[in-house]
N, C-alpha and C positions, 0 to 999 in steps of 0.2 A: 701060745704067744698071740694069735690073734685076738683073744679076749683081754690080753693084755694091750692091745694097739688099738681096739674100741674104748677101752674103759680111759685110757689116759686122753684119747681127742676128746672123750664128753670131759674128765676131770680139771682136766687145764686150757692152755693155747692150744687151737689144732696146732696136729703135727706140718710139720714144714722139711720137707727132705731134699737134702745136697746128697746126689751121689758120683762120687766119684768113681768110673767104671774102666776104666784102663785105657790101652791105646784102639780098642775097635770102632767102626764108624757106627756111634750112638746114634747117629740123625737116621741114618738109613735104616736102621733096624727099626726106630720109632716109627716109622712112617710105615713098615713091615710088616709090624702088631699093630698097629692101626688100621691096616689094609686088609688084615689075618691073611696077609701072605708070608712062608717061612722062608730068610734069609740065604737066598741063593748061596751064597758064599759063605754061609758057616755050615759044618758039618753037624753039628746038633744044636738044639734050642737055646738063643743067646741067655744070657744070664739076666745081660737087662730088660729081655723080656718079660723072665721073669718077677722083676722088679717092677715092671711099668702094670703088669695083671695083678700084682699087690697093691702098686698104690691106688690102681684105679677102684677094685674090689672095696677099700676102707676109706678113699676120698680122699686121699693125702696128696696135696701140692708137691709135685718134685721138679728138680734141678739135676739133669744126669750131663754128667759134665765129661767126655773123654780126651785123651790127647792125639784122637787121629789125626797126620797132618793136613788134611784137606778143612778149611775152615768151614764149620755152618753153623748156625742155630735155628730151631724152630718152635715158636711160640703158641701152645696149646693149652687155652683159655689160662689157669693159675699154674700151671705144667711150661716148662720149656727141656729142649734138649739143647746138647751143645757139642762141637767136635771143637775144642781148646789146641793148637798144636802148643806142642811147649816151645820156650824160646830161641832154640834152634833147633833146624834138623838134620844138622851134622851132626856127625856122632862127635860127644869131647868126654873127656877121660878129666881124673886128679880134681882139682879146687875146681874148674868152669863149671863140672858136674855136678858137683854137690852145688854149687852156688844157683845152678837152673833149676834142680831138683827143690830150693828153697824159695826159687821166686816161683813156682810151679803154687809151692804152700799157702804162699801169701797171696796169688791170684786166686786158688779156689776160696781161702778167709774173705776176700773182698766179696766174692761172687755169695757166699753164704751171708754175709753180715745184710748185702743190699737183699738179698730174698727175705731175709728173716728166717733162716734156716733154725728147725727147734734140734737136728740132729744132722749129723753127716754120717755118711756111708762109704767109706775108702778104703778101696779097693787094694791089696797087696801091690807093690812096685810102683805107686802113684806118685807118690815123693817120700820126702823123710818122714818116717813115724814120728821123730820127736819134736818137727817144725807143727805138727798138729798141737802140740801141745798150746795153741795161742788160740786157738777155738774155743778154750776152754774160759778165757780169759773174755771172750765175751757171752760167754752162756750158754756156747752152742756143745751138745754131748757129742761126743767120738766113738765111732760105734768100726774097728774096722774090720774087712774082711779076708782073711787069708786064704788066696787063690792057690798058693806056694808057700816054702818054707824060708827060713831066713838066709838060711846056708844048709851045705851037705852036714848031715848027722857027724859029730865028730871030728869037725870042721870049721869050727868058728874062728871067726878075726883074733888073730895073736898079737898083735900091731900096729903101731902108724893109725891114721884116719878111720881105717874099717873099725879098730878097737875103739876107737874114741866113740864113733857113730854108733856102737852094738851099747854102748854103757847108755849112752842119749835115748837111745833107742827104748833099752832097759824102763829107765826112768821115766818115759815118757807113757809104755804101757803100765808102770807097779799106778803112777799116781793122775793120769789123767784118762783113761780110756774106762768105760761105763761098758761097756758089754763087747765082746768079740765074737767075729763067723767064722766059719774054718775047723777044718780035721786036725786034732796033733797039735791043738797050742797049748 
């Protein structure tokens, strides 16, 4: 894969990366691997570090965007990080949730479109899978990664909104996603 991720910055636009990294504090971890000091607070090597020693290795511009609720960003020459909280931090259950879970979508589209994002990186539990499908509508590929499964084995939505959301879902990986990360999909 790495020769695939040289050959296509010389062949086209450089690459340009939105990634969407969950709810851990991305700013502090940047600053972390920047420092080469390791992340007091997690128990093994963050993920987005791992990300930040890719992009830096091939040169790639990136946007790590998470939903921890303490707000920051930090602006690192064509690089920023971001802690995004979502739009609240109560917990809400039924339509409020999916309804935050969609403006969650439509702020990372915003935050891609103004970088000029050539690809995103989102992360399992970020929002809805098939709200991503509007990336695609402006050029940017969907690349996402699964951290976890959708449901327990044998266990899928029978029902109501979860079934609705699992066919959307459906639909959204058969005809808008270009490549996926993750064990078991």
């Amino acid at each position: 894969m790495n020769s695939d991720v040289r050959a296509t910055a010389r062949a086209g636009p450089a690459l340009r990366v939105l990634s969407a990294v969950g709810p851990g504090d991305v700013v502090t971890a940047y600053r972390d691997w920047k420092g080469a000091i390791r992340t007091p607070s997690e128990t093994s090597i963050t993920f987005s570090s791992q990300e930040f020693d890719f992009f830096a290795k091939h040169g790639i511009a990136f946007w790590a965007i998470s939903s921890f609720p303490q707000s920051a960003c930090m602006v690192d020459g064509d690089s920023r990080v971001e802690n995004r909280p979502r739009a609240t931090i109560r917990p809400v259950a039924g339509l409020m949730f999916h309804w935050i879970q969609f403006l969650h979508a439509i702020s990372l589209l915003v935050s891609a479109v103004r970088f000029r994002a050539t690809l995103v990186v989102i992360d399992s539990g970020t929002t809805q899978w098939f709200a991503l499908g509007l990336f695609r509508l402006f050029g940017i590929e969907v690349h996402p990664n699964f951290h976890n499964v959708f449901w327990p084995e044998g266990h899928a939505p029978q029902r109501g909104v979860a079934k609705l959301m699992m066919r959307l879902d459906g639909l959204f990986l058969m005809h808008c996603v270009e490549s996926a990360i993750g064990e078991g999909i």
